[in-house]
VEXVOGU-219527 format. One record per residue (C-alpha): x, y, z; residue in one letter. Coordinates in pm, whole numbers, plus 50000, padded with zeros to 5 digits. Example, Ala and Ser with C-alpha at 12.3 -4.5 7.8 and 13.67 -1.06 7.14 Angstrom:
# VEXVOGU-219527
512304955050780a/513674989450714s/
This chain:
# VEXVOGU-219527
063914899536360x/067004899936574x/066624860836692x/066444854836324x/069964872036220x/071254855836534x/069654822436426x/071644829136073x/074524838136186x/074694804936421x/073994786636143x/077014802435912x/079114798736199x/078354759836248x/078914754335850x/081874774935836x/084204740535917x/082604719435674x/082454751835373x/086644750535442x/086794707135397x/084494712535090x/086604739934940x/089634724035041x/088544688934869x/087544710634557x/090964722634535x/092764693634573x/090464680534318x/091024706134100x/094654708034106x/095094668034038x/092754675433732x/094984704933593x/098354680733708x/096504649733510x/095414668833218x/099314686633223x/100654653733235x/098194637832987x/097054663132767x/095454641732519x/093064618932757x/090014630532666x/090894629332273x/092824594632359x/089264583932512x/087264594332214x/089264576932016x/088914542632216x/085044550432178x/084964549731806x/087464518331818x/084554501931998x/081564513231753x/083714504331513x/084054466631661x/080734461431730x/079434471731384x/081844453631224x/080644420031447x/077074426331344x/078144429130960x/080164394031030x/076794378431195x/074384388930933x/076764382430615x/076124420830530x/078004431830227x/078364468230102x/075664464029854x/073524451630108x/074474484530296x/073964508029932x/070464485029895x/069924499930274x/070474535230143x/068464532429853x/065364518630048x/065914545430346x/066184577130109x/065614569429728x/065584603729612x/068714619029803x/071794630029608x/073744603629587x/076664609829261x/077124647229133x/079484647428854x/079254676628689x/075864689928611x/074604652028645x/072824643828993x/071894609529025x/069754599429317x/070194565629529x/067734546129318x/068724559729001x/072174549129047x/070374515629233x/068444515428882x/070944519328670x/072604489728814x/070184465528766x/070504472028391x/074374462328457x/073584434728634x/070824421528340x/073194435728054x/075884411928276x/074074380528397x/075744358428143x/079114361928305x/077574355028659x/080244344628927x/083144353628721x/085814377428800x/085494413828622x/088404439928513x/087364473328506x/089164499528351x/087344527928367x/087954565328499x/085714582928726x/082564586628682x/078964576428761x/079114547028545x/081864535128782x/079714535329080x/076964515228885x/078714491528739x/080554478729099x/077144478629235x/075234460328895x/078794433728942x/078024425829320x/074504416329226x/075604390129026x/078344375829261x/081054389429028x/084814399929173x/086214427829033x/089304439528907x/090244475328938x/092754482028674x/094814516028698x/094314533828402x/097654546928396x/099084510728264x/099794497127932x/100974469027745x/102914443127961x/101504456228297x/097874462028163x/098474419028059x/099574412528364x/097594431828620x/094414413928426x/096034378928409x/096914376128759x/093204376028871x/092184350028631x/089804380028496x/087394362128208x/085874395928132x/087454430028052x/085364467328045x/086814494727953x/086054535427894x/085374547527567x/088454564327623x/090964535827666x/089404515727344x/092614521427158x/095004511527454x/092844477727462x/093614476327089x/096974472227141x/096654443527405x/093264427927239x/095134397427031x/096894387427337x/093344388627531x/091154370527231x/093544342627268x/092324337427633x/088624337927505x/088324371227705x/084884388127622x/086084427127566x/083274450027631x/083884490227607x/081474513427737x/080614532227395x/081784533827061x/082944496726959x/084364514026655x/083574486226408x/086654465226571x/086044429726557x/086474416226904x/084884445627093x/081384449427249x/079814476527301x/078314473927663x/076734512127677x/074464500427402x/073534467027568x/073084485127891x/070594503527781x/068114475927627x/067674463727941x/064754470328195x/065784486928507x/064014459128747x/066454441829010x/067924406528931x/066794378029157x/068994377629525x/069154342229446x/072314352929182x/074634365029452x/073214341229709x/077154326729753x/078554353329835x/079924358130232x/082194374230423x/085444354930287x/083984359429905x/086464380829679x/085014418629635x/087634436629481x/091594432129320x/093514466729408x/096594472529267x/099694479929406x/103504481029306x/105974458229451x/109334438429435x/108054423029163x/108794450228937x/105014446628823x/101884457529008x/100474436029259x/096734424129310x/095714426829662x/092834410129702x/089914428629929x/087404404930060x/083644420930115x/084284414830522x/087364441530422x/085664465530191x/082644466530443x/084694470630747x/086384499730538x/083374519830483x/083524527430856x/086494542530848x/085164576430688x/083094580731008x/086484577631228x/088044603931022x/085314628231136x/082784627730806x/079044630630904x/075694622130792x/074924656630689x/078394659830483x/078324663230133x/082354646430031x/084174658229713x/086304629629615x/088914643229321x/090984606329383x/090604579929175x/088504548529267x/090824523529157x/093044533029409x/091714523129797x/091214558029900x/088824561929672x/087004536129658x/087594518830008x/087454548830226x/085284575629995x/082854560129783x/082054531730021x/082184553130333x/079884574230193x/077744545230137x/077784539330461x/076644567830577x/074344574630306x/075614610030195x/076204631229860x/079974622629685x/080744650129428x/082644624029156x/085774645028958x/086864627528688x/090594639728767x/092004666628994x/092274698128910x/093904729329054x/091614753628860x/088384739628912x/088734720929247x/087624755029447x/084874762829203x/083344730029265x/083354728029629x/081514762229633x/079094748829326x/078024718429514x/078494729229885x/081314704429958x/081774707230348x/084144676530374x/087054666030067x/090074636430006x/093474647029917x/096804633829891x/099474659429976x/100724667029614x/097624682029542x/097164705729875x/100474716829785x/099274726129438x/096294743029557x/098524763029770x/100484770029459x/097794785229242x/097524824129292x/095444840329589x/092264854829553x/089984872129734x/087054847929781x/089854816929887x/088104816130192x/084454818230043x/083494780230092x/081724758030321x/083954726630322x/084724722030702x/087434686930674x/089964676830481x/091004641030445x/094174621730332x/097554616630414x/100994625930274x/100824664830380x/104154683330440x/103494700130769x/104984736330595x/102334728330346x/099254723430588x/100694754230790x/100084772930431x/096804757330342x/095094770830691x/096614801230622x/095144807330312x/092154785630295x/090934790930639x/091564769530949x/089314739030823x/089794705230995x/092934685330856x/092604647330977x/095344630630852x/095584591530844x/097814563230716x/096724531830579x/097874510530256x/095574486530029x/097554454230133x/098014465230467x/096454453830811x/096714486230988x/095684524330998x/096704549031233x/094204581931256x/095784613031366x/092544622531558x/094684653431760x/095224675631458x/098984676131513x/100474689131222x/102704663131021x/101424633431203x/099884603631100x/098304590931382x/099124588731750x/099864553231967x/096774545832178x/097304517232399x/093864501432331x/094664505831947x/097994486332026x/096394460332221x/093994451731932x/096804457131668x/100214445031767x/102714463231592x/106354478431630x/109104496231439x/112084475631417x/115364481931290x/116354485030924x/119484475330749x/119214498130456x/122594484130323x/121314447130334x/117494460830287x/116054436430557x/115064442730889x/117884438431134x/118274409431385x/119974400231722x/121884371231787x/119084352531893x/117774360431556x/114514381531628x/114064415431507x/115294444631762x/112724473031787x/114204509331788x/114094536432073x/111274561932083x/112314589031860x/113934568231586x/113134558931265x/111864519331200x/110604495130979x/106734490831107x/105554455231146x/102194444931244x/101024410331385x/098734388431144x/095884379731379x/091944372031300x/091104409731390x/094344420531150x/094424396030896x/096574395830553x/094864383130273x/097804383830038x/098114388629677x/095744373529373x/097894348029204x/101304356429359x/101694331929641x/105604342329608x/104904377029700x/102464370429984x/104624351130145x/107654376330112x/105354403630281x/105034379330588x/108294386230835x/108624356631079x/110224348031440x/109654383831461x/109964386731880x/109474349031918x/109404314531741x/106534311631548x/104854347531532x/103824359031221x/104344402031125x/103394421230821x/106484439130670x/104664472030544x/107864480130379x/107264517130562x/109454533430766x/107884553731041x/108764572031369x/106894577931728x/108214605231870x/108414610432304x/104914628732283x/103454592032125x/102894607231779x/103484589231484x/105354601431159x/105844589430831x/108924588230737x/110004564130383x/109004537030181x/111734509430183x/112854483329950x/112184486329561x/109474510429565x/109034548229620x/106364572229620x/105914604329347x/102494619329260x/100314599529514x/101564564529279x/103974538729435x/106704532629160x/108024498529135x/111744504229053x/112004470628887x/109934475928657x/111284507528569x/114404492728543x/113394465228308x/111464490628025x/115184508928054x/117254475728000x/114624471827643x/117114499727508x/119734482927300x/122714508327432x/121774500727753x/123284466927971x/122004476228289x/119894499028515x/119344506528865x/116064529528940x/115654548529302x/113754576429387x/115604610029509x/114394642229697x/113484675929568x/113164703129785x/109534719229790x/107874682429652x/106044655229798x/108054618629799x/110964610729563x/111184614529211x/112584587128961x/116294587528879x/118164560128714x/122024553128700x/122594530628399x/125694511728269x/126264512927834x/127234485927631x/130274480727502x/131254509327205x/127624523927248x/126674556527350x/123194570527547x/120844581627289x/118624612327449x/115684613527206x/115614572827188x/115754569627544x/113084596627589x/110614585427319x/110974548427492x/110274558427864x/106954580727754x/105954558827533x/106024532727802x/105794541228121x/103104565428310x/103924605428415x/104744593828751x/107014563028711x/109184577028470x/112604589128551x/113574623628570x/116764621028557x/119664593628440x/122994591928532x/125374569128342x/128284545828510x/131364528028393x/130374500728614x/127224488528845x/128034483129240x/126504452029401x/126234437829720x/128264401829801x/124514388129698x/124774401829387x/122104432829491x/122414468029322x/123394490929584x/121084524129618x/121784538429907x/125184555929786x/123444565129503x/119974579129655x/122434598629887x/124644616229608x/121084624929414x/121374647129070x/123584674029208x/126314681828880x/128614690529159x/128304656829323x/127534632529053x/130044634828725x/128834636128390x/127344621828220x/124134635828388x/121004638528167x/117714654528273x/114044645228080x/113134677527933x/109664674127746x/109504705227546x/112734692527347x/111134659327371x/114184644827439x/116954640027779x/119054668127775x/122704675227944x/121924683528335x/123874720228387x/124424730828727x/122044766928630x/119044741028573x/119914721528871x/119704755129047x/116144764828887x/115114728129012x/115724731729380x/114624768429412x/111684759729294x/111464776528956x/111134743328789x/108844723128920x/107694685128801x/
């Protein structure tokens, strides 16, 4: 026993050197990991990140090599798990092959206008998802028409893609009424999905729909259709002072249906999309990312406050789309005790006020909050995969390397990006605020817009850093702060932002100059405390001997324009200032806003329940930016 301790003890004696170089390696080891992980707190995040960059790459090479489409993705789906959930709207549950079903009957009802390009303007609902899918099967383009539009921009917006067919909701039969002359004229075949109403000129495609067998067309009809085919027209407001159509080839739409995966959405999710899907996020990101990974997508025809809560606990939402007006109103409704009673686990969107997410996790329990920035016509999205409240994404150098982009400098007097004296554009320090640019490459490209070569080309900023490169204005101002994340900051030029809608100011500004008192208008979008983005505000000039009519001026602009592009308030001036190019100037005018202390009468304010603009007093100014007022 004794030559065995001593044996021990020899042997604990002969280790005890190499126990101290191990222990003192750990150590060292250890402290370089906390000094690395100090220094770069991020990595590991940074390195996920990279990870799903290069999933993302490699699926979107394999779509590329085997010309795969998102209907040949939802056809996928339907084979893989028929009888899943696919739509809930409502009490309604329609399975992958139903909705695959019900859009072969489209398709049939449809084949006549084979290879043509399709406007749709319809709200959500199932039907929605149908017909895009019964449309793809016979190699049609289509046209997603915001059903906020009327009149001139409703003409327009359907003109500029050449559309030879037009569908519409039972519910926007009349609004087609009023454009339908101007549309028979063109030979367009009108088709609304119901009631035709005995109108002479309209189709009624619910009815023909439903003669047909549900059996799948022949593959043969959309045989033409690759990578560089048109798959959609999104709209989206621009200098033009109408709504451009950027045009979303199937390689985009696709390659977009991966992005819900990268914003953290799983197989096992069941998504609650309130947005509407003729708008990007909708579609792009939520009904074809869910596509893509073959999950449930609870359809709301439009958001609401009151019921928004009650149907994520109904139908089990774990995951949900917002933009931040509406997080702020659900923050604004009353508390109650069951606010935390749900299972949704991720929220998805962008345009949160960081005092507004602080609120939300407060009260609605701390749920994931991935926010994100993209745009329909851009060639960029930054993912703010770290959680950090307010941000939009975060620079990753890998991201950067496969997207070249920068913030450059801004004139906001001369609204153009600012240039040296070699005449390239001068990027700003880290911490400022800049216009972001990103390079047009094969992995970024910028398919421009439908029938508006003009504005395509306008969008394109050249000489950039050197002769002959080729940028993307975005027309957004952002900032990257010394910690690398990125923050949304404006929208430049002649649009702004106000209930989730980009509001062309030209436009605006042309439905004001139809009033006969009025000689000239100049639309910008000003601040309110406690809201999301910039609300419309007009400073107009009179003509001669003619006064500003309140109820005229007020039946005009509703009667015209949608909620969100009308202006709130109007200011009138003896005379317009313009630039030494003849430009309206805004920025004095943004600056001074709708305060009566700032800007002299007179100052009128759109006040609906007296149907009419009304005299801006300094008490209802007050009620406005404490918040007792709210638009």
């Amino acid at each position: 026993m004794s030559s065995l301790l001593t044996q021990k003890t020899k042997l604990t004696a002969t280790d005890l050197p190499k126990m101290d170089i191990f222990y003192s390696v750990l150590l060292g080891a250890g402290l370089t990991a906390a000094f690395f992980f100090f220094k770069f707190p991020h990595f590991l995040q940074d390195c996920r990140y990279i990870m799903s960059m290069l999933w993302v790459g490699s699926k979107r090479e394999k779509f590329r090599e085997r010309n795969y489409t998102l209907l040949d993705s939802f056809l996928d789906r339907v084979q893989k798990q028929p009888h899943k959930s696919f739509i809930v709207f409502g009490d309604e549950v329609h399975s992958y092959l139903q909705v695959d079903q019900e859009s072969n009957k489209v398709a049939r009802a449809l084949q006549a206008h084979s290879g043509s390009t399709m406007a749709l303007m319809l709200g959500n609902e199932p039907a929605m998802v149908w017909i895009l899918m019964g449309l793809f099967k016979i190699n049609c383009a289509v046209s997603l028409l915001n059903t906020n539009i009327r009149a001139k921009s409703l003409l327009h917006c359907f003109n500029c893609c050449t559309s030879s067919v037009l569908i519409a909701g039972a519910e926007y039969r009349e609004v087609v009424c009023d454009v339908l002359p101007e549309l028979q004229a063109k030979r367009v075949c009108v088709y609304v999905l119901g009631d035709d109403g005995g109108v002479e000129g309209l189709h009624n495609l619910a009815e023909k729909i439903e003669r047909q067998p549900n059996t799948p067309v022949p593959p043969s009809l959309r045989e033409n259709i690759s990578m560089n085919s048109p798959a959609l027209y999104i709209y989206t407001s621009g200098t033009t002072g109408l709504p451009k159509a950027g045009l979303v080839l199937h390689s985009r739409l696709i390659n977009s249906s991966l992005f819900l995966s990268m914003l953290g959405v799983k197989s096992d999710d069941v998504l609650y999309i309130p947005l509407p899907l003729y708008h990007a996020a909708g579609l792009q990101i939520g009904l074809a990312g869910a596509i893509e990974l073959g999950i449930t997508v609870v359809l709301r025809r439009k958001f609401s406050t009151s019921q928004f809560w009650k149907d994520c606990r109904k139908h089990d939402v774990t995951a949900f789309q917002y933009i931040g007006e509406t997080m702020r109103y659900l923050c604004n409704t009353p508390e109650t005790d069951n606010d935390r009673q749900h299972k949704v686990r991720l929220a998805i969107g962008n345009g949160l006020r960081a005092d507004v997410w602080h609120d939300f996790q407060r009260r609605f329990g701390p749920l994931e909050i991935t926010e994100f920035y993209a745009a329909s016509d851009g060639n960029i999205s930054f993912v703010n995969y770290i959680g950090k409240v307010g941000a939009v994404g975060r620079v990753n150098f890998f991201h950067k390397k496969v997207f070249p982009y920068a913030l450059i400098q801004f004139d906001a007097e001369r609204e153009e990006p600012a240039r040296n004296n070699k005449g390239h554009c001068v990027p700003v320090p880290t911490g400022e605020t800049g216009l972001l640019v990103v390079k047009i490459t094969k992995v970024a490209p910028f398919a421009g817009y439908a029938g508006n070569p003009e504005q395509t080309e306008k969008k394109r900023l050249r000489d950039v850093f050197q002769p002959g490169d080729v940028y993307l204005n975005t027309g957004d101002l952002l900032k990257i702060d010394h910690s690398n994340f990125i923050y949304f900051q404006d929208r430049v030029g002649d649009t702004f932002r106000w209930k989730g809608e980009n509001v062309a100011t030209t436009e605006v500004a042309d439905v004001l100059g139809m009033l006969d008192f009025i000689e000239d208008a100049n639309v910008y979008g000003v601040k309110i405390p406690g809201h999301e983005g910039r609300v419309g505000m007009a400073a107009v000039t009179l003509k001669e001997n003619l006064e500003f009519d309140c109820r005229e001026a007020f039946n005009h602009v509703t009667g015209v324009l949608p909620v969100y592009a009308r202006p709130r308030f109007i200011r009138v001036l003896e005379s317009m200032e313009l630039t030494g190019t003849f430009k309206q100037v805004k920025v004095k005018l943004v600056k001074e806003g709708f305060d009566p202390k700032v800007v002299p009468p007179p100052l009128y304010v759109l006040h609906e329940s007296s149907r009419s603009y009304v005299p801006l007093t300094q008490t209802y100014y007050s009620s406005i930016v404490g918040g007792e007022i709210r638009f």
